[in-house]
N, C-alpha and C positions, 0 to 999 in steps of 0.2 A: 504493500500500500504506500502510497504518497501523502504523506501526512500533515505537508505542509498544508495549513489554514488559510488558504487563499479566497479570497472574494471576489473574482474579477469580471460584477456584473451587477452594478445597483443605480439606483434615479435619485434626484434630487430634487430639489423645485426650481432647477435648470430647466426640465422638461417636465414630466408627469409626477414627481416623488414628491415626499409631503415632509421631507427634513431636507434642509439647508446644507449643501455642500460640507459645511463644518463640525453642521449636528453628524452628518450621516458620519464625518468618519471619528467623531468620537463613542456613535455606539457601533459602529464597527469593532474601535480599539477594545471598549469594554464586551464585547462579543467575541474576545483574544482570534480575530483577525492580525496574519499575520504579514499576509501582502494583499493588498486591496487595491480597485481600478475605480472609479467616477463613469458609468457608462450613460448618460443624459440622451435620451433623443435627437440626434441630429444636430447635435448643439455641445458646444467646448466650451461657453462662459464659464461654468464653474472652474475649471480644472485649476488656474494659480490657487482659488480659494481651499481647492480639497487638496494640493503641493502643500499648502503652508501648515494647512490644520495637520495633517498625515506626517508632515514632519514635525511639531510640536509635539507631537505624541507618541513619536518613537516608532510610528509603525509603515513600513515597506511601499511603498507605490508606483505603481502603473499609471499615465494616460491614459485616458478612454473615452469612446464615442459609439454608441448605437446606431447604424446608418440605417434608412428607409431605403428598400431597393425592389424593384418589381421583376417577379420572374414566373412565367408560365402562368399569368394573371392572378397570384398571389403577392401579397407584402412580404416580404421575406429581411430579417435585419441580420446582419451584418457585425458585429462588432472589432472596433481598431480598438487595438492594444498598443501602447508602448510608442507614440508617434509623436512630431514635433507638433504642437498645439498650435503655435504662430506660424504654421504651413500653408503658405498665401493658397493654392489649388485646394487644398481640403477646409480651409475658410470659408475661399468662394462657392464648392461645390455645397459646401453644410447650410451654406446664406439662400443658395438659389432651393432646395428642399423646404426649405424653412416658409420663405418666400409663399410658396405653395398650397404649404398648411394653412393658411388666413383663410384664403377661398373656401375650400373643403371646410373649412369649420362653419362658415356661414350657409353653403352648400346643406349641410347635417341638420344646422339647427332649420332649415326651410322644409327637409323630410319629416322630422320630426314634428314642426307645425302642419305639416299636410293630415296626421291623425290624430290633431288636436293638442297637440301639446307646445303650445307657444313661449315666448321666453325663453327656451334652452340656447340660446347662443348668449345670453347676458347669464343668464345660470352657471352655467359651465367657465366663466370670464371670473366668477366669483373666486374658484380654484385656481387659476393661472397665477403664476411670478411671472412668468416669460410670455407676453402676449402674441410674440412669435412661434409657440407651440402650443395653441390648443390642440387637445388629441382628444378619442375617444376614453378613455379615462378622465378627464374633467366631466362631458356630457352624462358618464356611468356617474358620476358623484354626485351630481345634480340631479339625477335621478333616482338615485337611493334616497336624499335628502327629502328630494317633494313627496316621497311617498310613493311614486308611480311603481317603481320595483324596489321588494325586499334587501335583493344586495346584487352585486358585479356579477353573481350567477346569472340571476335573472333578469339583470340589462341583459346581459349580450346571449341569451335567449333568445328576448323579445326584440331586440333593438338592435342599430348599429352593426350589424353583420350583414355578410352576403345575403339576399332575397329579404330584408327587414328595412322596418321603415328607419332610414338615419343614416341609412349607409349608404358612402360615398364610394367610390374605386378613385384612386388615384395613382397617378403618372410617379413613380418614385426615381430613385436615380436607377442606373443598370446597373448589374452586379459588377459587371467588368471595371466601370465608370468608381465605384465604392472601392475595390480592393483597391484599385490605383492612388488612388485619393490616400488609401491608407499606407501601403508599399513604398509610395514616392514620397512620405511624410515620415518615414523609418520606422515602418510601426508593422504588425502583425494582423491580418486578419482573420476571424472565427467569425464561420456560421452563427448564430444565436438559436438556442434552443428546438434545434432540427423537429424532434416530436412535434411542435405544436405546427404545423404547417399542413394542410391536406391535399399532401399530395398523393399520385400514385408513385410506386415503385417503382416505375417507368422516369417520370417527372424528377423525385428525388435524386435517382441518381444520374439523370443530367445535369439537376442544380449541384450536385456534389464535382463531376466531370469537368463542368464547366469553372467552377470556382478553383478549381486547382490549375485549369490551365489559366485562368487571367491573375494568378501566382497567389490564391487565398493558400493559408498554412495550419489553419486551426477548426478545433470545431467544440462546442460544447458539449459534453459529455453529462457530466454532473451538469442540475440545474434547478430551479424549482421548480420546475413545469413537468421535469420528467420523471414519471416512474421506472420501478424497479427492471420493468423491460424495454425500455426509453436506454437508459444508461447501459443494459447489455447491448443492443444496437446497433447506437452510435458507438459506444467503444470497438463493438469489430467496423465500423464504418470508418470508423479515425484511424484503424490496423490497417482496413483494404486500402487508403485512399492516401496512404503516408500522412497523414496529419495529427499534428500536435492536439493534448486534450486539454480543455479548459473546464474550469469550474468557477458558477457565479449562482448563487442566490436570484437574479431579478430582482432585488428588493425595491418594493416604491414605499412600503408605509407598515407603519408597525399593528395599525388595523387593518389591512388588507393583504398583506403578503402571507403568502402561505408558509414561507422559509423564511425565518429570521440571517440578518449577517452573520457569515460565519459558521452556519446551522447546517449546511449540507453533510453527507456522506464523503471520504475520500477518495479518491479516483482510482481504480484497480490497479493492481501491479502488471507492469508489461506495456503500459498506457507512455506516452513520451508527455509530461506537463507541458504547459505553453510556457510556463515562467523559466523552464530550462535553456529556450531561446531568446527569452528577454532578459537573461542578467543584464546586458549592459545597459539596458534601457531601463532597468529598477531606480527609482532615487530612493537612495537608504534612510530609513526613520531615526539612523542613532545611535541603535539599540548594542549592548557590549557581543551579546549573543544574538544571533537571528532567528533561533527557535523559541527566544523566550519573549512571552508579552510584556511590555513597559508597563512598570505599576505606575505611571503616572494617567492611566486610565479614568476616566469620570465615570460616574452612575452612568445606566443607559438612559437617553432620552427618549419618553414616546410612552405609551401604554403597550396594551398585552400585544400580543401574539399570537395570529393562527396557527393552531398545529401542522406537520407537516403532512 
């Protein structure tokens, strides 16, 4: 097993997360995370703020970024690892996605008033830090809140999905167009959370074929989306396709995550970690040893926790 406590897969209120760049990585630290990434939607504003907080507290970090990318008429993201943040192409490319998202949000909230449910674009505006990312996680919020649906299950039941009223299809970047952006900014790219996508076996592994020729290197393995035969899977899909594994939580919120920071499973033995390839790109937290957590850790911030 690979034992390292790595987390290299959470939100903040960059994008969709509901703790601050500095909160996330001090309940990461108190979560005895041991190397940690900032992965935000489409968006790198946090990352100096989660550098400085990650190094005040002794503990290991990656850049990170979540890209939106369309393949085979699904969303499929992407996540960089370990890249230069002030990367003028992966700037531009993260700005023009972004760019994008406005429409679509207003796009969503005129679906959603077609079956009577008006206001969810000022609703959903309520949640936002970043008025450049609304997504469909602020609209689920807004709709837990009014009452319309019980919780994120039953939005994206009734709502916001494929053949549902809210749901938008959107133009993302190409896959080829996202590893580049990440390769040519010195960073690594991984698949994000392979399970959740529906694709056929046919489909998947062209999107795997294909990401390995436009030079993607990683792929999530551990995750919190995936089950117990999710991670056998992908782990022989990281074996057949020479790619490095990763492991991230997803985390956006300490009431709505299923996995807490830190909280996954370790990744099988035999598996290549992605942080094996990123030493040089780690910035050090400090610490005298790199297996031990910094007791200069704070309490966790945030309420409970869904089990996993």
């Amino acid at each position: 097993m690979h034992t390292l406590n790595a987390d290299l897969h959470s939100h903040s209120t960059r994008s969709d997360g509901t703790l601050s760049p500095r909160a996330l990585a001090e309940r990461a630290c108190a979560r005895q995370v041991q190397l940690w990434a900032l992965t935000d939607h489409d968006d790198i504003g946090g990352q100096h703020e989660a550098a400085a907080a990650a190094q005040a507290l002794g503990m290991d970090w990656l850049s990170g970024v979540e890209i939106s990318v369309s393949f085979a008429g699904e969303t499929v993201h992407i996540v960089g690892l370990g890249m230069d943040v002030d990367d003028p192409a992966l700037c531009a490319g993260l700005a023009r996605i972004r760019h994008g998202r406005s429409q679509r949000a207003l796009d969503m909230a005129e679906g959603l008033a077609q079956v009577g449910l008006k206001g969810a674009h000022e609703g959903a505006l309520r949640y936002v830090s970043n008025p450049d990312l609304v997504s469909r996680t602020h609209f689920a919020r807004w709709l837990v809140e009014t009452g319309v649906c019980s919780d994120f299950g039953s939005v994206f039941r009734r709502y916001l999905t494929h053949g549902k009223p809210g749901f938008v299809e959107h133009r993302w970047a190409g896959l080829g167009e996202a590893v580049q952006w990440i390769t040519d900014a010195g960073g690594l790219a991984v698949i994000a959370h392979p399970g959740r996508y529906r694709f056929s076996a046919t489909a998947e592994f062209a999107l795997f074929s294909e990401f390995k020729t436009h030079g993607g290197a990683g792929v999530e393995v551990v995750t919190g989306s995936h089950g117990a035969g999710d991670t056998l899977k992908y782990a022989a899909m990281a074996d057949e396709f020479g790619l490095y594994a990763s492991r991230g939580s997803d985390f956006h919120s300490p009431e709505e995550s299923r996995i807490d920071l830190g909280g996954l499973p370790d990744l099988a033995g035999g598996l290549r970690p992605v942080w094996q390839a990123l030493r040089h790109r780690v910035r050090p937290g400090g610490r005298a040893k790199p297996d031990l957590r910094s007791e200069s850790c704070p309490p966790i911030a945030g309420g409970a926790v869904s089990a996993a």
